[in-house]
C-alpha positions as CSV (number, residue, x, y, z in Angstrom):
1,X,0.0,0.0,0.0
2,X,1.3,3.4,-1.0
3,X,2.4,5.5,1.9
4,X,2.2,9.4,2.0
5,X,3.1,12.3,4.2
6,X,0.5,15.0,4.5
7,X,1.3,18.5,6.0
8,X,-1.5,20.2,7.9
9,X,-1.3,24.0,8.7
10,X,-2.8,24.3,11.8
11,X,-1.6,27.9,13.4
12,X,-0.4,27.5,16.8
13,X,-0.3,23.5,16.7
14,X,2.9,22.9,18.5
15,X,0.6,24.8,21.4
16,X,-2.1,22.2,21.3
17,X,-2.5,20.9,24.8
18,X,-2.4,17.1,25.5
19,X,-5.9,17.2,25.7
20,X,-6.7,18.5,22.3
21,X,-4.1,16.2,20.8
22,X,-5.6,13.2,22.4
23,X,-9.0,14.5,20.7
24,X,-7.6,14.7,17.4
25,X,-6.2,11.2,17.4
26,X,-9.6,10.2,18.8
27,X,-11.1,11.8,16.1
28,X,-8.3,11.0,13.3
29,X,-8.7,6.7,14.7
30,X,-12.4,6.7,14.4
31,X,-12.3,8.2,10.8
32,X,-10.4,5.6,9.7
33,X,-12.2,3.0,11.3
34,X,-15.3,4.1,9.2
35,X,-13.6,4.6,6.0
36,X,-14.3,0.8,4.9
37,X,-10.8,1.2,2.8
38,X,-7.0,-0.1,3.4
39,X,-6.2,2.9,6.0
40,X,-3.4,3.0,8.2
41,X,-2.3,6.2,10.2
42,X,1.3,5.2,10.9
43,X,2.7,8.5,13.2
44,X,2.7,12.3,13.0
45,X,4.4,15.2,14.1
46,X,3.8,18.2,15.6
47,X,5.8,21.2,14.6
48,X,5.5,25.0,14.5
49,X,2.5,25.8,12.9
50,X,1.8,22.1,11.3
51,X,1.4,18.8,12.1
52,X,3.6,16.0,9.4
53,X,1.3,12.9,9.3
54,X,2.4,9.4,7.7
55,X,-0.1,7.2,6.5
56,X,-0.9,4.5,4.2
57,X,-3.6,4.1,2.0
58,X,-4.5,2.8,-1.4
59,X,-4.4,7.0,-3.2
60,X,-4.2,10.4,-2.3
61,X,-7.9,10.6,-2.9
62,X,-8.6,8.3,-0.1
63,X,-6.1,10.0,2.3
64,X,-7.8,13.6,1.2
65,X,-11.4,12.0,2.3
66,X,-9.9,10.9,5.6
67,X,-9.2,14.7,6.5
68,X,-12.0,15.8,4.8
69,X,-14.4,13.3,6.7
70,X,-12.0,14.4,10.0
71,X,-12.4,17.9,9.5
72,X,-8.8,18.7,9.4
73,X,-6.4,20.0,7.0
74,X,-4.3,17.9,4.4
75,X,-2.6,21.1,2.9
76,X,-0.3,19.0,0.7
77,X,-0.4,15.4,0.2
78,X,2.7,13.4,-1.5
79,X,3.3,9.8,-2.0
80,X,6.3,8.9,-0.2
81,X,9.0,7.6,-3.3
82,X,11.4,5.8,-0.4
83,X,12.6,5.6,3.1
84,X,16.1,6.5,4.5
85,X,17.9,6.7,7.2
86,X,21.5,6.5,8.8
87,X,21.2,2.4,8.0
88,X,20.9,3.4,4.1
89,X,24.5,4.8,4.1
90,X,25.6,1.2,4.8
């Protein structure tokens, strides 16, 4: 399953309170659990004024109904082309 990062502009989210962010995830875990698709939130985070979310699903379109179904923002959303990390330069 294609994987994507999707940057949310949310002013002042690095402010979000532990509460709120516990609401959002709440929120974020039952909209995929009613999409009836291949969904898989895999981790975000929370910087500034966005938050960087990683998730997998079978397009963009699907990913774009999750946040639209969520209410939240998917400001940009980009298939992921590959992973790398300090292991790669081995």
């Amino acid at each position: 399953m294609p994987t994507f990062i999707i940057e949310r502009e949310i002013p002042g989210a690095d402010k979000l309170s532990p509460a709120e962010l516990k609401d959002i995830s709440a929120k974020s875990n039952a909209v995929v659990a009613g999409l009836g698709a291949p969904y898989k939130w895999v981790t975000s985070y929370v910087a500034g004024d966005k938050i960087y979310c990683v998730h997998e699903a079978e397009s963009a379109d699907v990913v774009e109904r999750h946040a639209r179904e969520g209410g939240f923002p998917a400001n940009k959303v980009t298939e992921i082309a590959a992973f790398i990390g300090p292991a790669t330069a081995s």
